[in-house]
TIFI-466371 format. One record per residue (C-alpha): x, y, z; residue in three letters; residue number from 1. Coordinates in Angstrom, 1 decimal, padded with zeros to 4 digits. Last residue first. Layout:
BEGIN
X Y Z residu num
X Y Z Ala NUM
...
//
This chain:
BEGIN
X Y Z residu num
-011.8 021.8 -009.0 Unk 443
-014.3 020.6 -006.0 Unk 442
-014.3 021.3 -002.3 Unk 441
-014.8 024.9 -001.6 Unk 440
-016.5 025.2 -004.8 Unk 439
-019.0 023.0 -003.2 Unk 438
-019.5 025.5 000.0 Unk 437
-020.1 028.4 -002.7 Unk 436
-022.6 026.1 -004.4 Unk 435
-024.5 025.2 -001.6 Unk 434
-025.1 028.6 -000.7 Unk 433
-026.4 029.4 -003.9 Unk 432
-028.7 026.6 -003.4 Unk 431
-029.9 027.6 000.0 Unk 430
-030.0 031.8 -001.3 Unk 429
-032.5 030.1 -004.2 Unk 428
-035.0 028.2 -001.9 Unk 427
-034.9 031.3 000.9 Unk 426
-033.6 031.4 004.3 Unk 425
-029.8 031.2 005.3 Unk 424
-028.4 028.5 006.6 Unk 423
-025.7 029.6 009.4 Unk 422
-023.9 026.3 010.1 Unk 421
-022.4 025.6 013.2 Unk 420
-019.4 023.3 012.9 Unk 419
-018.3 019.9 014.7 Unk 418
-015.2 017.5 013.7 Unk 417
-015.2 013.7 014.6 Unk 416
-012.2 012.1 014.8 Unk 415
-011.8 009.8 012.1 Unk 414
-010.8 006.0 011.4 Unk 413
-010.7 004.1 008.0 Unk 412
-012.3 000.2 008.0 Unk 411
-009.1 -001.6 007.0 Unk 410
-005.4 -001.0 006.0 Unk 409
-005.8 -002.3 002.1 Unk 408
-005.6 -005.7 003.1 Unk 407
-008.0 -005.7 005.6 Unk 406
-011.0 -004.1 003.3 Unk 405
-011.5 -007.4 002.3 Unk 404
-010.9 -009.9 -001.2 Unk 403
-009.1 -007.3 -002.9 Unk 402
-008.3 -007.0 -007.0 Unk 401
-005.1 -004.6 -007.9 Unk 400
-002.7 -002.0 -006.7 Unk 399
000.0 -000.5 -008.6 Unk 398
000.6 001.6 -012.1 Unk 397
002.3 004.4 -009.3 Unk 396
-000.6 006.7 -010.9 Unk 395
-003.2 004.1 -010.3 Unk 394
-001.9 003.3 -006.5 Unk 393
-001.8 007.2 -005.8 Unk 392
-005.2 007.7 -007.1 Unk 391
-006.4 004.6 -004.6 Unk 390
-004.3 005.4 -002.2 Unk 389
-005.6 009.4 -001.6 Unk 388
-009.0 008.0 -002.3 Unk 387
-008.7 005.7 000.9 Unk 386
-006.8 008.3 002.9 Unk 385
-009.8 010.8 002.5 Unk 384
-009.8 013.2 -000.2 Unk 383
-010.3 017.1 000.9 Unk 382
-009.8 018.9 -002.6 Unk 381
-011.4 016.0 -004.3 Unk 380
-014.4 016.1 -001.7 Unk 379
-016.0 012.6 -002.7 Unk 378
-014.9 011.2 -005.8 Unk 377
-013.4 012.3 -008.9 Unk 376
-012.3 015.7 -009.8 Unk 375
-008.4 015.7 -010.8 Unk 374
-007.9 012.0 -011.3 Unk 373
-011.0 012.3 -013.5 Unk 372
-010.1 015.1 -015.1 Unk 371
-006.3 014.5 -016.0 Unk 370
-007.7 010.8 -017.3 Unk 369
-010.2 012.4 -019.7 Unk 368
-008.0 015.4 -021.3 Unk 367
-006.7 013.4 -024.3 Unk 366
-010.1 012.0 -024.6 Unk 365
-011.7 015.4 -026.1 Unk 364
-013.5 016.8 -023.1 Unk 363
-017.5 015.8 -024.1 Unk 362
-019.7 018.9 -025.1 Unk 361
-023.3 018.3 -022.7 Unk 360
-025.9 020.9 -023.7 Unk 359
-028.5 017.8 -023.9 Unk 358
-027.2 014.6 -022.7 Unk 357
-026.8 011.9 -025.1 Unk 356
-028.3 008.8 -026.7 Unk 355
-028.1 006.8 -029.6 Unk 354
-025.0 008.6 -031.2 Unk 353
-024.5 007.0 -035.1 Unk 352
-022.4 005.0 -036.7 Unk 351
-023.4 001.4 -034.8 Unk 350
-020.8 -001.5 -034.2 Unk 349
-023.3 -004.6 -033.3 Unk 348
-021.1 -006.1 -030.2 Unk 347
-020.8 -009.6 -031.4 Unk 346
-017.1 -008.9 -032.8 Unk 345
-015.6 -008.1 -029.2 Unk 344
-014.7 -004.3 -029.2 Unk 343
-011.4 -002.4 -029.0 Unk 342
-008.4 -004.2 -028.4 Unk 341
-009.5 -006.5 -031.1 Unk 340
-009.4 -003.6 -033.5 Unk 339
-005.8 -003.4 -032.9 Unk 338
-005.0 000.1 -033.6 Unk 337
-006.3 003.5 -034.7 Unk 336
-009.5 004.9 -035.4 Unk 335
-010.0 006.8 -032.2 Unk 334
-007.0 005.1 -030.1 Unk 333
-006.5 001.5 -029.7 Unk 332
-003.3 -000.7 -027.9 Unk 331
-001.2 002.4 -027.2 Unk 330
001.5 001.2 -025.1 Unk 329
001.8 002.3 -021.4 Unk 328
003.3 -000.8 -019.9 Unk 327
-000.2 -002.2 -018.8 Unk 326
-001.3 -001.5 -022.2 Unk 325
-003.6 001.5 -022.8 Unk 324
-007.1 001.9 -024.6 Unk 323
-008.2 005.0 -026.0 Unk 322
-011.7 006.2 -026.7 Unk 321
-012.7 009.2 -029.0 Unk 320
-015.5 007.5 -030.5 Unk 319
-017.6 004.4 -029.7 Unk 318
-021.9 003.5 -030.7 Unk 317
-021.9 000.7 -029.7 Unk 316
-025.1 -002.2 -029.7 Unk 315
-025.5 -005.1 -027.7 Unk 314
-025.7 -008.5 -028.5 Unk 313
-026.0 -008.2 -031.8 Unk 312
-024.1 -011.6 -032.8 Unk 311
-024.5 -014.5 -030.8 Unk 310
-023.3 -014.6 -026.8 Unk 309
-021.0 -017.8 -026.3 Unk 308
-018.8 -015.9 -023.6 Unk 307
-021.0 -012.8 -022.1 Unk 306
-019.7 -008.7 -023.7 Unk 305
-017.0 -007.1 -024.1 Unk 304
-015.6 -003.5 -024.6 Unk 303
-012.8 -002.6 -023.5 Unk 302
-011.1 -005.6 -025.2 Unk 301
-008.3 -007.8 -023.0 Unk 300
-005.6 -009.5 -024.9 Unk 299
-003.3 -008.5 -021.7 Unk 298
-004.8 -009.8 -018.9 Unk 297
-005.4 -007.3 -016.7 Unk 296
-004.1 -008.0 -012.9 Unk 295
-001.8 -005.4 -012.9 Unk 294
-003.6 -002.8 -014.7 Unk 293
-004.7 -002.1 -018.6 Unk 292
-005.8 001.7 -019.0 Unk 291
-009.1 001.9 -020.6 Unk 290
-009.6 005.2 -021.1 Unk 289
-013.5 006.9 -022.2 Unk 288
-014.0 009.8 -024.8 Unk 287
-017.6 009.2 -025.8 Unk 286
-019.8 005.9 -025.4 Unk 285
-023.4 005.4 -026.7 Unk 284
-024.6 002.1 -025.5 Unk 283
-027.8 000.2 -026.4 Unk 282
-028.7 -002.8 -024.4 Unk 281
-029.9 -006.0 -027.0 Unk 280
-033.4 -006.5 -027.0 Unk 279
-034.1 -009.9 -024.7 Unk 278
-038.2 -010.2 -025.7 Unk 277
-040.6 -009.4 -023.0 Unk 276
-043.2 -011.7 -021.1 Unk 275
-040.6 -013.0 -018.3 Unk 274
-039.8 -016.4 -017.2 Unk 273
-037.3 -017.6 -020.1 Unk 272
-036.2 -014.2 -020.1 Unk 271
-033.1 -014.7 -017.4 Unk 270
-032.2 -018.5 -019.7 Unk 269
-031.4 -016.0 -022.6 Unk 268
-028.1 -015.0 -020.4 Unk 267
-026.6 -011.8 -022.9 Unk 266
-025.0 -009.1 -020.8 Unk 265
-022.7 -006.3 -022.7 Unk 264
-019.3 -005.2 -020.9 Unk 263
-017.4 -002.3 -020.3 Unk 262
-014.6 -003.5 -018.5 Unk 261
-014.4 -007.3 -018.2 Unk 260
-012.3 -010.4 -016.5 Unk 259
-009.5 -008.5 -015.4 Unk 258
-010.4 -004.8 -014.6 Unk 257
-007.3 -002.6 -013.8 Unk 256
-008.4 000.9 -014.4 Unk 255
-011.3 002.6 -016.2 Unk 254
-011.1 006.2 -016.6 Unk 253
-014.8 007.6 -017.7 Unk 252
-014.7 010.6 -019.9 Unk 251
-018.2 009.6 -021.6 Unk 250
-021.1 007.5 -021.1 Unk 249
-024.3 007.4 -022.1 Unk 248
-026.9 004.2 -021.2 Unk 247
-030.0 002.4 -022.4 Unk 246
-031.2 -001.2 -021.5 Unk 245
-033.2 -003.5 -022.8 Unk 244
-030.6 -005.9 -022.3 Unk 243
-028.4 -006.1 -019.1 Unk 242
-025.2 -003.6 -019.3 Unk 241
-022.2 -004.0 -017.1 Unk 240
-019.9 -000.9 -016.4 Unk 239
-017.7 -001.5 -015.2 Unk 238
-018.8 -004.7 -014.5 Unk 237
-015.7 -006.9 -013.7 Unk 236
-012.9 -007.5 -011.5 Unk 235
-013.4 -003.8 -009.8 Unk 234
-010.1 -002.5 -009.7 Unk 233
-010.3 000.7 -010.3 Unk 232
-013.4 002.5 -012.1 Unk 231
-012.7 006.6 -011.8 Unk 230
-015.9 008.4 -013.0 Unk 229
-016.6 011.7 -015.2 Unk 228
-019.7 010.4 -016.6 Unk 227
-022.2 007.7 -016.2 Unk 226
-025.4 008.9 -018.2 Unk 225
-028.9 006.6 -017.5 Unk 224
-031.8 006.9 -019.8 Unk 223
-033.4 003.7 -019.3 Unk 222
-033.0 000.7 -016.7 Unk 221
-035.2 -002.5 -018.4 Unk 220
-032.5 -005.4 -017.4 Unk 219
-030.1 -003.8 -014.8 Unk 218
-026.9 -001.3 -015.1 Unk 217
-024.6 -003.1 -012.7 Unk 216
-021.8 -001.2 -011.3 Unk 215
-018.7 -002.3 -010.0 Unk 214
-018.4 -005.7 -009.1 Unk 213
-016.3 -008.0 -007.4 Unk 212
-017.7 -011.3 -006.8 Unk 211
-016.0 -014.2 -005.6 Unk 210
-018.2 -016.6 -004.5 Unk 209
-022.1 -016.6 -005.6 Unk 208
-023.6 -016.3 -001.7 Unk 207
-021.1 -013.0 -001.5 Unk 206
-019.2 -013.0 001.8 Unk 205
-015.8 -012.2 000.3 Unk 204
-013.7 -013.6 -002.5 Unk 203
-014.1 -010.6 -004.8 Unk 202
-014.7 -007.3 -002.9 Unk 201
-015.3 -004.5 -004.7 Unk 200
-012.2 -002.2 -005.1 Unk 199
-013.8 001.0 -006.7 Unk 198
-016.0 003.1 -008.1 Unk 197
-015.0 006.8 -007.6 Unk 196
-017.5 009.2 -008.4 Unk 195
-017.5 012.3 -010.7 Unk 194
-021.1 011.5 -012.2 Unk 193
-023.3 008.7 -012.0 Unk 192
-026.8 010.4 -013.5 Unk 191
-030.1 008.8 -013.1 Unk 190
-032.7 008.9 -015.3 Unk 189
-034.5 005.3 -014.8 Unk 188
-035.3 002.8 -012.1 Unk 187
-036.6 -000.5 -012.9 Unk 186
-039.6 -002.2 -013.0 Unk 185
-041.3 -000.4 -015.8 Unk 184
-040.3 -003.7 -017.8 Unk 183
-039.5 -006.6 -015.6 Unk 182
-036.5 -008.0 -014.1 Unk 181
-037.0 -006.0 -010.5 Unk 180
-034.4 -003.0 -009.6 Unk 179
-031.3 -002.0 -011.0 Unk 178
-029.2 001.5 -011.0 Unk 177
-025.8 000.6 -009.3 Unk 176
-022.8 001.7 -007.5 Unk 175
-020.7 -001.0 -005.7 Unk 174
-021.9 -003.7 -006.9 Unk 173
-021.6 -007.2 -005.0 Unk 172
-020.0 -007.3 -001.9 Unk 171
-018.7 -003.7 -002.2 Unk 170
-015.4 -002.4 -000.8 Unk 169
-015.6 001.1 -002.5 Unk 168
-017.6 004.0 -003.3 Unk 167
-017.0 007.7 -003.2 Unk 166
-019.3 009.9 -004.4 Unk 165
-018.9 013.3 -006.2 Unk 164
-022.5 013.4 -007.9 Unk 163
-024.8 010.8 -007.6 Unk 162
-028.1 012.2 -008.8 Unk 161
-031.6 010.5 -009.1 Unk 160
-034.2 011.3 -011.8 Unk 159
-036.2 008.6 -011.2 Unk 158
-036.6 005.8 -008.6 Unk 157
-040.0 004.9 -007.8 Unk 156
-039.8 001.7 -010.0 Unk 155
-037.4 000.3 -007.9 Unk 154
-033.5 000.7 -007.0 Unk 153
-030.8 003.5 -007.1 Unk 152
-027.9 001.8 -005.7 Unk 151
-025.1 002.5 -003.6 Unk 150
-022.7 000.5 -001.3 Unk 149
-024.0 -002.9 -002.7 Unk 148
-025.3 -005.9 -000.4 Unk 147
-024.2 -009.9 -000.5 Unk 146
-023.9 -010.9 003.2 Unk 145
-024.0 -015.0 002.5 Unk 144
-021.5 -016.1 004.8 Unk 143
-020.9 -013.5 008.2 Unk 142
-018.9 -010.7 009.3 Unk 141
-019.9 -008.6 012.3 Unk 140
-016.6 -008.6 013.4 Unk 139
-015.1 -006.8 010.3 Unk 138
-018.1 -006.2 008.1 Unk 137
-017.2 -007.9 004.7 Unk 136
-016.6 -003.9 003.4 Unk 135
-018.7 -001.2 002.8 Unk 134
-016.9 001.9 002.1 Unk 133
-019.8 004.6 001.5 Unk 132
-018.2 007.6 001.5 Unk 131
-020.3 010.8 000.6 Unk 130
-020.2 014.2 -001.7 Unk 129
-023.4 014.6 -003.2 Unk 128
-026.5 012.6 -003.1 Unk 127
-029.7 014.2 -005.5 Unk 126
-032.9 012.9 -004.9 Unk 125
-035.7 013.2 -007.5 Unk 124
-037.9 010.1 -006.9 Unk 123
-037.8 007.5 -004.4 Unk 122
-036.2 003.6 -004.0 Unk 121
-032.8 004.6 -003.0 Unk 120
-030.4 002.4 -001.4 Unk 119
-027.8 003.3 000.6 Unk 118
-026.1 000.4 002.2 Unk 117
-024.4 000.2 005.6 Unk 116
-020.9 -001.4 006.7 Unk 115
-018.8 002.4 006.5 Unk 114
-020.5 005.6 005.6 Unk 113
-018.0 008.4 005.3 Unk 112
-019.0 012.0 005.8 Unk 111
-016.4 015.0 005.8 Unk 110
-012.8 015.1 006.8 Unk 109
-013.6 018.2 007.1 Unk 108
-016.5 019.7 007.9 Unk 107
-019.7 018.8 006.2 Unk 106
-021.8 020.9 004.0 Unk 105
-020.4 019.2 001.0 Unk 104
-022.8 016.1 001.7 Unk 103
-025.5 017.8 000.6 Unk 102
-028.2 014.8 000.8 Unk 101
-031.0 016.7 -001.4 Unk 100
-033.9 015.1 -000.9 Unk 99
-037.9 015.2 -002.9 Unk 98
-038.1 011.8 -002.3 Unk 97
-039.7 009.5 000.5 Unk 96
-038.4 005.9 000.7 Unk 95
-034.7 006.4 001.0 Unk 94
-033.3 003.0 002.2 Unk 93
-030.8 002.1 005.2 Unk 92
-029.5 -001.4 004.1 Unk 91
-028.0 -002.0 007.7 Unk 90
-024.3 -003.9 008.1 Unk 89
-023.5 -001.8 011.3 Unk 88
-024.6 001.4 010.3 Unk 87
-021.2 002.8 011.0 Unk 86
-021.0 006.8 010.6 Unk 85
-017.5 008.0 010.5 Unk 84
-016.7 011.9 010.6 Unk 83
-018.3 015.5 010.3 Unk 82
-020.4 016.5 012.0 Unk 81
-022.9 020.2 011.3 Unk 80
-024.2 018.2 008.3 Unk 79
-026.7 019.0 006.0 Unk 78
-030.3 016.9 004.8 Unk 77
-031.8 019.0 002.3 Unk 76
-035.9 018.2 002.6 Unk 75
-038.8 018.1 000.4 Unk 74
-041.7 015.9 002.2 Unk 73
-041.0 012.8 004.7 Unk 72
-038.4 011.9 006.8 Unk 71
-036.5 008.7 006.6 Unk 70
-033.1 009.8 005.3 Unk 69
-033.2 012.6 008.0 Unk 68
-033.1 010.0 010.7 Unk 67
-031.1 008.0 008.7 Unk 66
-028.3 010.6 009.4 Unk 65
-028.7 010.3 012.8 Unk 64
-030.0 014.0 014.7 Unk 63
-032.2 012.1 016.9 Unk 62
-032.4 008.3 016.1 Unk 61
-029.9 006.3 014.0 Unk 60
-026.5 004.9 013.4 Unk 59
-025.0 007.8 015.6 Unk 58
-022.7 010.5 013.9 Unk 57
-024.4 013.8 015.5 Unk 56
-026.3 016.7 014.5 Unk 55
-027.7 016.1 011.0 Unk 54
-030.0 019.0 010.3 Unk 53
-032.5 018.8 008.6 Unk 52
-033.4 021.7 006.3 Unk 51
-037.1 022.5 004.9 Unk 50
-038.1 022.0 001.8 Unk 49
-037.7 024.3 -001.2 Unk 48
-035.0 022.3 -003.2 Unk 47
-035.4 018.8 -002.4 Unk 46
-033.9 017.1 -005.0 Unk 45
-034.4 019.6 -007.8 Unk 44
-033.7 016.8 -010.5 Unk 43
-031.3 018.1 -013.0 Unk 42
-028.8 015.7 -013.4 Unk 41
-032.2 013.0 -014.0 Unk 40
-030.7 012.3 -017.1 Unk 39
-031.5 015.3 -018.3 Unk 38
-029.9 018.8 -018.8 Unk 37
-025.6 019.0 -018.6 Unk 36
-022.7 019.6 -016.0 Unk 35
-019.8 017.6 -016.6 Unk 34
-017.5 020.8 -017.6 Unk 33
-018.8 022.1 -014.2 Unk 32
-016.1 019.7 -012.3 Unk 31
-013.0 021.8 -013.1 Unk 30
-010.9 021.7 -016.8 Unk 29
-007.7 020.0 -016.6 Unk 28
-004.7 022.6 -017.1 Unk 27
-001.7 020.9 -018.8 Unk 26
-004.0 018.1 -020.8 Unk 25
-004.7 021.0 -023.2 Unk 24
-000.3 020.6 -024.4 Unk 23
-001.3 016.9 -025.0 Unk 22
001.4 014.2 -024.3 Unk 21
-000.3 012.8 -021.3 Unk 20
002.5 013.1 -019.2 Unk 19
001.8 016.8 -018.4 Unk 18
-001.5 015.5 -016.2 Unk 17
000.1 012.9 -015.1 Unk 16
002.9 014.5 -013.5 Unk 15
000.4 017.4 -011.8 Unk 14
-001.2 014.5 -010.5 Unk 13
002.1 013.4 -008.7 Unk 12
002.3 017.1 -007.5 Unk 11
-001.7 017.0 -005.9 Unk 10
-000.7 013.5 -004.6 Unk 9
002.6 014.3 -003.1 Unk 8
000.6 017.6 -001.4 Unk 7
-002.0 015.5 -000.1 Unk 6
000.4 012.9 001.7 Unk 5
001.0 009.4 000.2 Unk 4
001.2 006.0 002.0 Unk 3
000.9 003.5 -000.7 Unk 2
000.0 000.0 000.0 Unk 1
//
């Protein structure tokens, strides 16, 4: 493991970013470049509610966190703690939407989330700038313990934001948009934006054996945009895309999957119960890097999809992508390269963008990886040690597939911190607000 301090991270970025052999890549653009209509990046959340103020760092009751979470009518949860909330291997699910979970009102070090599940099953709610680091559950751990960090789940759940998260240590995905395997059964419009997806656990508790996932796109979930995210070691599904699905993504940075990256689902025997025909996902994808990692093998396509599936499994629309050797080496770049470093031959190659955000303008890919290392995750200017090890790791070319939290130094440890905070009144003076104490944390 590395230990790296925030200045050495900050310089070794700097490295990067003039490595990348692109006099634009000097000066990465700041988080608003991922800003764009739809996709649920837009929901008010709970603008015009009332505030609730979380007061302490408890697993629950007066002033908790899930407290707030399980309120009713528009609400923006803030934070005068900041710290380590355990919820003790609880699924703690948002019910009741209309939220805003503002995350960046916290005081340094900020909120982390460790053995607890956030799952949303509600419409329009926007999550900003948590830690959710799962994990087999230390002395609580037991077989057949199979939850996600994240996930926006259900029919319910539409026009969801997760914006500057930090995930990692997963038993199965570790941010996901799913719900039941039927049409309208799913949740739709939800943007994944600026997170870091990492390290889910492979040989863990999971009922299935090893299992390290990052984040599942489910059978029937439309209209979702993933953009701006750090995937690192994750064995698999990053994403993974079940049929009938629709998804954008652009200036991901995928890093050190083994069996998959970006990868296209095709099991007939899942329809064999359901009144709906297997339509292959669709996936528009803009200016993404695959960069190849320890435990990569090295013939290994960024975009896949299920061993045995027929032709049209999926369908791709790609440009602007680049995919890196573990040693550095150009494998594929826009038109350029191995084609098999690209895209399996079942994928149905399409010519045309299916989906896209509206007054969204893609950073050309030579600027992806300097954004993302620049503005992923939770509070990028305030990253916790995990984040810290997980950039430093990529940028050293190091790390690579866990089976618990142990081996990368365990559950993480905080004192908690206490401010005041001086809300003022109004819907428009809240937001504004909100945006001065997110410039405090983002690029």
């Amino acid at each position: 493991m590395i230990s790296m301090t925030k200045s050495s991270i900050r310089f070794l970025l700097l490295g990067a970013t003039l490595s990348l052999g692109s006099a634009e890549a000097a000066s990465a653009p700041g988080s608003a470049a991922m800003y764009f209509t739809g996709f649920g990046a837009d929901t008010p959340g709970g603008k015009g509610g009332r505030v609730i103020r979380v007061t302490n760092l408890n697993r629950d009751g007066e002033g908790s966190l899930q407290a707030a979470l399980a309120a009713s009518g528009p609400r923006i949860v803030v934070f005068e703690v900041g710290g380590i909330i355990d919820w003790r291997k609880r699924e703690v699910v948002v019910q009741n939407g209309q939220l805003t979970i503002a995350g960046e009102t916290a005081p340094s070090p900020g909120i982390t989330i460790i053995r607890g599940t956030l799952t949303v099953a509600a419409p329009d709610v926007i999550v900003r700038h948590l830690r959710l680091r799962l994990g087999d559950g230390g002395d609580l751990k037991q077989p057949n313990w199979e939850a996600d960090c994240m996930t926006a789940f259900g029919p319910a759940a539409r026009n969801i934001l997760f914006d500057h998260c930090s995930t990692a240590w997963s038993i199965d995905e570790n941010l996901s948009v799913s719900g039941p395997r039927v049409e309208n059964g799913t949740a739709r419009s939800v943007t994944i934006r600026n997170c870091i997806i990492a390290e889910g656990l492979d040989d863990s508790t999971h009922t299935k054996g090893p299992h390290s996932k990052g984040t599942l796109i489910h059978d029937f979930v439309r209209d979702v945009a993933i953009v701006g995210n750090f995937y690192a070691h994750d064995y698999n599904r990053n994403p993974f895309l079940k049929p009938n699905t629709t998804v954008f993504m652009a200036n991901n940075l995928i890093y050190d999957p083994v069996s998959a990256a970006i990868h296209f689902a095709w099991v007939p025997g899942e329809y064999k119960v359901i009144p709906h025909a297997m339509d292959p996902g669709e996936l528009t994808a803009v200016a993404n890097v695959f960069r190849m990692g320890p435990y990569t093998p090295p013939g290994l396509a960024m975009y896949t999809c299920t061993p045995g599936a027929p032709a049209g499994v999926g369908k791709l629309y790609q440009t602007d992508s680049t995919v890196y050797s573990r040693k550095g080496k150009v494998m594929w770049a826009g038109d350029k390269g191995e084609k098999g470093h690209l895209a399996e031959s079942q994928i149905t190659i399409v010519d045309h963008p299916m989906l896209a955000p509206k007054g969204f303008t893609p950073l050309p890919v030579a600027l992806t990886e300097a954004y993302v290392l620049q503005n992923a995750g939770a509070r990028p200017k305030d990253r916790d040690s995990v984040d810290q090890r997980i950039i430093g790791d990529y940028l050293a070319r190091k790390g690579g597939i866990i089976d618990s939290q142990d081996e990368v130094g365990g559950y993480p440890t905080a004192t908690p911190t206490r401010r005041t905070l001086d809300v003022p009144a109004g819907a428009d003076k809240i937001e504004a607000w909100l945006g001065d104490l997110r410039r405090e944390l983002e690029y």
